[in-house]
N, C-alpha and C positions, 0 to 999 in steps of 0.2 A: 824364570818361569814365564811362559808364554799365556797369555788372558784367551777365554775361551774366545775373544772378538779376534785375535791376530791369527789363528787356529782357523778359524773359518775362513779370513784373509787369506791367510796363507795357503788352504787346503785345495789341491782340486776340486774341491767338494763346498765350493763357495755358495752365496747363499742361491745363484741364479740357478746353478746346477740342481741343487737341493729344489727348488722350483721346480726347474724342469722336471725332474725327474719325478715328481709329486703330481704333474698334471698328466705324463705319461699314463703315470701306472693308474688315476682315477679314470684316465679313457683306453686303458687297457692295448695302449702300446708298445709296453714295456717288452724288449725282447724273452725275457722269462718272467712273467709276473709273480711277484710272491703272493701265494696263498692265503688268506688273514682271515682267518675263521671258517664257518661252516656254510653252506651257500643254502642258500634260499630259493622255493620253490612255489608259483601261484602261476594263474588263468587268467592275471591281468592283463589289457592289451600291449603287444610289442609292436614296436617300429621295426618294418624289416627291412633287409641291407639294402635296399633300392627299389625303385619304384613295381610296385605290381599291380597287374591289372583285376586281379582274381584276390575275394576275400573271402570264400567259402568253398566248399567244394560238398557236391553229394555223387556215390558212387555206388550204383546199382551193378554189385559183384554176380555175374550167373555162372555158378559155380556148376561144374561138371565138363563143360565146355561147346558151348555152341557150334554147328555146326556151318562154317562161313561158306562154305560154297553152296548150300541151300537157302541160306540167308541175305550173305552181303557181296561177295565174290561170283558172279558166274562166269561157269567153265566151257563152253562153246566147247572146248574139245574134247574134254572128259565126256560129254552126253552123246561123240562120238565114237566115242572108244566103249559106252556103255556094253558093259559084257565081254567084252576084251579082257585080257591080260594086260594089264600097268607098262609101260615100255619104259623101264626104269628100276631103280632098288626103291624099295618101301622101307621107311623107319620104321616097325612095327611097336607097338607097346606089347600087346597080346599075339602071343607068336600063335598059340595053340588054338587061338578063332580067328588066325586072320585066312588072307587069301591073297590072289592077286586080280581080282575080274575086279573091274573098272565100275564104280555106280555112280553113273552118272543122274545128277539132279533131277527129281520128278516133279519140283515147283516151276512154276514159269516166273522169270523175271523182265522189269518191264521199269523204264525211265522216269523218274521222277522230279518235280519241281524244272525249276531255272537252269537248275545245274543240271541235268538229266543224270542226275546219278541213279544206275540200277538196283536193282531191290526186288525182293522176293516178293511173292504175291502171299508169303508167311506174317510178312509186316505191314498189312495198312496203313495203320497208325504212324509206324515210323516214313514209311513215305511221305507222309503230309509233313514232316519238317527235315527233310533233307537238306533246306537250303539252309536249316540254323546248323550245322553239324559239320563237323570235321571226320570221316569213317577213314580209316588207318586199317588196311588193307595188308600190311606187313611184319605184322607183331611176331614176336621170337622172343620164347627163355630159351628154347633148347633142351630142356630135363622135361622126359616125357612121363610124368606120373601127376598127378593131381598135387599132390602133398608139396612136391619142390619147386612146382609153376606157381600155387597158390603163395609160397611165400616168398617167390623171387617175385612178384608181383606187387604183394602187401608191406614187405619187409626187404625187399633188396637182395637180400641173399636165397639159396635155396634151401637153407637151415632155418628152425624153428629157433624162440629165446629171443629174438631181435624185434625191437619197435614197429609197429605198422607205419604205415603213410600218415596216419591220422593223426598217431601221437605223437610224430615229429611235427607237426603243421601245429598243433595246439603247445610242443613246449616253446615251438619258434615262435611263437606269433599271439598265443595265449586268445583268449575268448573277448567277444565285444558284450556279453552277458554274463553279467557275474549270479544270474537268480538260475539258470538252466546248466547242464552238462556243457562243456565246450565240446565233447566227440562223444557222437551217440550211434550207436549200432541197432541198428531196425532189422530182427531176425524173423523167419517166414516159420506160420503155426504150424507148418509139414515137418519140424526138424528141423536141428543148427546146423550150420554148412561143416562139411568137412574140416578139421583139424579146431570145430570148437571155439572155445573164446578166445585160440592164440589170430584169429581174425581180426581180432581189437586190441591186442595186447601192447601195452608196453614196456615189453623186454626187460631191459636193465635202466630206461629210462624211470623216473620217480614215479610211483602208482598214482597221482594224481593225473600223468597223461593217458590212463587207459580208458577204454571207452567206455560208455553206462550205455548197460540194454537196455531199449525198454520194448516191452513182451509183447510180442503179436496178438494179443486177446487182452479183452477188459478182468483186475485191472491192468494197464499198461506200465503204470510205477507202484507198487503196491504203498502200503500204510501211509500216503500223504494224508490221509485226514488222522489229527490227532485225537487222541481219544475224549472224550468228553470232560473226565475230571482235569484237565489240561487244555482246553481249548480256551484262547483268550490272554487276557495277562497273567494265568497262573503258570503258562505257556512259556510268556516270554519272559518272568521270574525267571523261572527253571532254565530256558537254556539262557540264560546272561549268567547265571551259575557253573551250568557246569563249563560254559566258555570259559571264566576264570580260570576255572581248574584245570582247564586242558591247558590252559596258556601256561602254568606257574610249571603244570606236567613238564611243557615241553623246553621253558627257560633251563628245566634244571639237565635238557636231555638234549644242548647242541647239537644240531649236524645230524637228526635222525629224521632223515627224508621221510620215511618210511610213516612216522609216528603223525609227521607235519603233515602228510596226505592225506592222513586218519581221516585228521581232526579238523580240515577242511573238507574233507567230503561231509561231514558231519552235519557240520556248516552251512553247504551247498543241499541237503536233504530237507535241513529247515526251511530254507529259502523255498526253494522248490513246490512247496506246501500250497501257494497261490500262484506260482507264476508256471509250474509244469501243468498244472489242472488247465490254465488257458491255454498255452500251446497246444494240447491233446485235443480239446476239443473243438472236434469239426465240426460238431450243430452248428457254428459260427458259421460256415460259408456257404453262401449261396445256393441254390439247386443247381444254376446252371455250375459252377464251379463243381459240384458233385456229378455232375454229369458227364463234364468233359476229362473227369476222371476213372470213369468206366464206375462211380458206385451204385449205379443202377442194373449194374450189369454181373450176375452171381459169378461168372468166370476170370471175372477181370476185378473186381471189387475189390478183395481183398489185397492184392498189390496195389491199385490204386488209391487206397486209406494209407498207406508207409507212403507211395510217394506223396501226399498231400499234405501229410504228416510231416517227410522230409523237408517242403517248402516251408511250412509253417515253424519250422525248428531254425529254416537260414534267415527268415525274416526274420527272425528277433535274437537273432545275433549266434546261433552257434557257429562253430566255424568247420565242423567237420561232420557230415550223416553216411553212415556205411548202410546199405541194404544188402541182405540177402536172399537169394532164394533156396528154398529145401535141399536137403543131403543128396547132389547128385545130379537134380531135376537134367539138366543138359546133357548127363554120359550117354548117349543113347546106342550105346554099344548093338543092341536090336532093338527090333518094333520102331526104328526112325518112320515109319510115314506117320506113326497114330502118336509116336511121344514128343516129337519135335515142333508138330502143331498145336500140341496141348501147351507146352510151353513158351511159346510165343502168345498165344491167346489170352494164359496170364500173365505175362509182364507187358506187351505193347502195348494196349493203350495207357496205362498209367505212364509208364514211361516217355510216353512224347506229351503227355498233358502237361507233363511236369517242365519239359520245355518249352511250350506254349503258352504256360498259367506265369514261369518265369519271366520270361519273354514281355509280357503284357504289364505285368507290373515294375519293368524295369530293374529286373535283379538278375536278370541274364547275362549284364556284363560286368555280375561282379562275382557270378559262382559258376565254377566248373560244373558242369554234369559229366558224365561218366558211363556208359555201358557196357558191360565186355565181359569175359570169361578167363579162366585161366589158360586156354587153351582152344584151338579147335578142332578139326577130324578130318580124318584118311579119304583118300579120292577111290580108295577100296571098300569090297561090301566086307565086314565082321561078321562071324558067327552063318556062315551059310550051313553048316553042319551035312553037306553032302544032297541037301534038296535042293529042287528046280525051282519051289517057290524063294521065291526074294520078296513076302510080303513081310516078312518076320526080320531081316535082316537090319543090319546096325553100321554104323564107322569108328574104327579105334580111334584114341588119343592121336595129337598132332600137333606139338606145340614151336615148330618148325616155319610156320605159316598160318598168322589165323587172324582176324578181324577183330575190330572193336570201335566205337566213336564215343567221340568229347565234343561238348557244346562249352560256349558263354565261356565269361572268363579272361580273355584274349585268344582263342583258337580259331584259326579261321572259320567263317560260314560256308556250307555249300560247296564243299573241298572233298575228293579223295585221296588219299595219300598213301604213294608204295601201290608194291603189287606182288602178287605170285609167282609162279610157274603156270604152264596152262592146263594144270591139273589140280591145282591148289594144294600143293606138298610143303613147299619151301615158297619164303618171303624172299624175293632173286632182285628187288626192286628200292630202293630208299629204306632200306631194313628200320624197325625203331625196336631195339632189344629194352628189355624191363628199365637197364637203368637209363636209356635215353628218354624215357616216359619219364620217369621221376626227376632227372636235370630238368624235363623240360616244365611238369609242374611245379616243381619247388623256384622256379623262375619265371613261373606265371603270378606266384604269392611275391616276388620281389624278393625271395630269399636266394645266396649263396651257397650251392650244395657242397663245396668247399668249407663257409665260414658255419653252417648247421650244422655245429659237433657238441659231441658229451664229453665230458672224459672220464674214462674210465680204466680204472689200474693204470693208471699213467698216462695212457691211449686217448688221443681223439678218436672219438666211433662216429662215422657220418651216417647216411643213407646211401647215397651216392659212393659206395670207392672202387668204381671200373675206372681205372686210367683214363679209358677208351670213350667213357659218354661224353654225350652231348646236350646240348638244346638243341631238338629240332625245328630249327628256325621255319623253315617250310610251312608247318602248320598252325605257325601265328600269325594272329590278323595285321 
């Protein structure tokens, strides 16, 4: 009979092995690691796979899609061709309003800052900070309809069901505030954008990654005040009670992600009670700080309160704020000379105060900003309907070529990047298709868009799975 010490002795399987193979699988090197329980899920902070420059992000989505060659692109030769036939094939979306006459730009655009980057006379505001910004002049999903650009944007793919940007950055990276939302969605009082709350969704990842709205109009989180026969310690009796209970709940119910999201958000709603009431409230700042947010201004106000809002949510630790604006606002299929300026009038100035108000307090180089659409528009008139007037007329979808810019973070200042055709059809210049956007954020946070997976049915699910992307090294600082 062999003693269980000559066994070991003797075993491949000696005691250094047995070691080894114990520190492997605790740092999770193990070529197939065994599964040993039920996994765990929280908003605690994570250490991500390497250094990142960016620990927040806010992303003002203008959904519909902006139209870049009145905006951010000018077409010298398109305003040639103005009233012409297109000398070319047109992707059409709407075949039955389109055409092929040429509408060239009726804005003038004019150099701005250090960098002389061009810019519409639509954007003031945003001219005054050109030189914080990276504008990316070459954007491409390719799928020309709202619905499949919005989620090959938000989610990677052009299919609905899948994680947003948001809530893969908060399961990678988890929250630096455990009393607020780690990912908050800021919806506009005109209407939720297109395709709804799958804007904030977290797919198949745990419902604790998905995002909390909070409402365009007072209140912004409703029932934070508790009710009176509960306010105090009869309060905090009560939930150190039903904590228990949810806890014994959920000891007896391993592995139910679903249940453990519950009952932390539950959690995070208590907390919330005092620490969301101070976030909201912007009586706190300054006049001039309201001013340089457009809230004196009834056209501009309204956007300007989210994004000040949004600021106030990255200072105190969230790590993810989505904005939107109203169902549409950018499709301006017709009426482009009166809707296009209406909608610039509401989001510019908030949106560059927010870079400027960042900027000052030194959180600009540690959060993304974001502006952009999912799409932008034909270098053709839509909708001429057989009349000589062209006051009424529009530009189809275009998601072949269109604009958008990123500040703070690590992205360069004062940079354009990529380019067009000289008709603003097609990105022909340093392309950066959806998923070279998300390599290249998910590697501004220090994360590996490779090692950032779920698993699911077996499957690692990334964000990132084009073979083909990249980091766009180019437009880091």
């Amino acid at each position: 009979m062999l003693s269980r010490r000559s066994i070991l002795h003797r075993s491949a399987y000696g005691i250094g092995g047995i070691a080894l193979a114990t520190l492997l699988k605790e740092q999770n090197l193990l070529a197939n690691p065994e599964q040993s329980g039920p996994r765990h899920f929280d908003l605690k902070p994570k250490a991500p796979h390497g250094f990142g420059q960016a620990k927040a992000m806010i992303s003002m989505f203008m959904q519909g899609g902006p139209s870049h060659m009145d905006l951010f692109d000018p077409k010298p030769e398109l305003t040639r061709y103005d009233g012409k036939d297109f000398p070319g094939e047109v992707k059409y979306d709407d075949a039955a309003g389109a055409s092929r006459e040429c509408l060239g730009s009726p804005w003038q655009f004019k150099k701005h800052g250090q960098c002389g980057t061009e810019v519409s006379e639509l954007l003031p505001h945003f001219a005054g900070i050109v030189d914080d910004v990276t504008l990316i002049r070459s954007m491409h999903t390719g799928v020309n309809n709202h619905g499949q650009s919005i989620y090959a944007l938000l989610n990677g793919q052009v299919t609905g069901g899948r994680p947003t940007l948001g809530s893969w950055l908060t399961y990678g990276l988890g929250s630096e505030n455990q009393d607020l939302p780690a990912y908050v969605a800021l919806t506009d009082p005109r209407g939720l954008p297109v395709l709804g709350v799958d804007n904030w969704s977290n797919g198949w990842l745990p419902s604790l990654y998905q995002g909390t709205v909070i409402r365009p109009k007072e209140p912004r989180i409703p029932n934070l005040d508790a009710p009176l026969s509960l306010k105090g310690d009869a309060q905090a009796r009560y939930l150190n009670f039903v904590q228990r209970l949810n806890k014994e709940h959920l000891e007896a119910r391993p592995g139910e992600a679903d249940l453990e999201a519950r009952i932390q958000s539950f959690e995070l709603a208590a907390r919330m009670q005092t620490a969301a009431k101070e976030a909201l409230d912007i009586d706190q700042e300054s006049a001039a700080t309201k001013k340089l947010y457009g809230l004196d201004n009834p056209a501009a106000a309204e956007f300007g309160t989210r994004c000040l809002i949004a600021r106030r949510l990255v200072e105190r630790g969230v790590r993810c704020v989505s904005l939107f604006t109203g169902n549409q606002t950018w499709d301006n299929h017709q009426n482009i000379r009166t809707a296009l300026p209406a909608a610039c009038t509401y989001v510019d100035q908030g949106a560059a105060a927010l870079v400027i108000d960042l900027k000052q307090r030194g959180l600009l180089d540690t959060t993304i900003v974001h502006w952009g659409g999912e799409m932008g528009r034909l270098p053709v008139i839509q909708n001429r309907s057989g009349s000589k007037d062209r006051s009424t007329v529009g530009r189809d979808h275009n998601t072949y070529g269109f604009s958008m810019w990123v500040a703070g973070g690590g992205f360069k200042a004062g940079h354009v990047h990529g380019a067009t055709d000289d008709f603003g059809h097609h990105a022909v210049k340093d392309v950066v298709n959806h998923f070279d956007y998300h390599a290249t954020l998910l590697h501004l946070f220090g994360l590996d868009a490779k090692k950032l997976s779920y698993k699911r049915n077996g499957t690692e699910q990334v964000l990132v799975d084009n073979p083909q992307a990249r980091v766009v090294s180019e437009v880091l600082a």
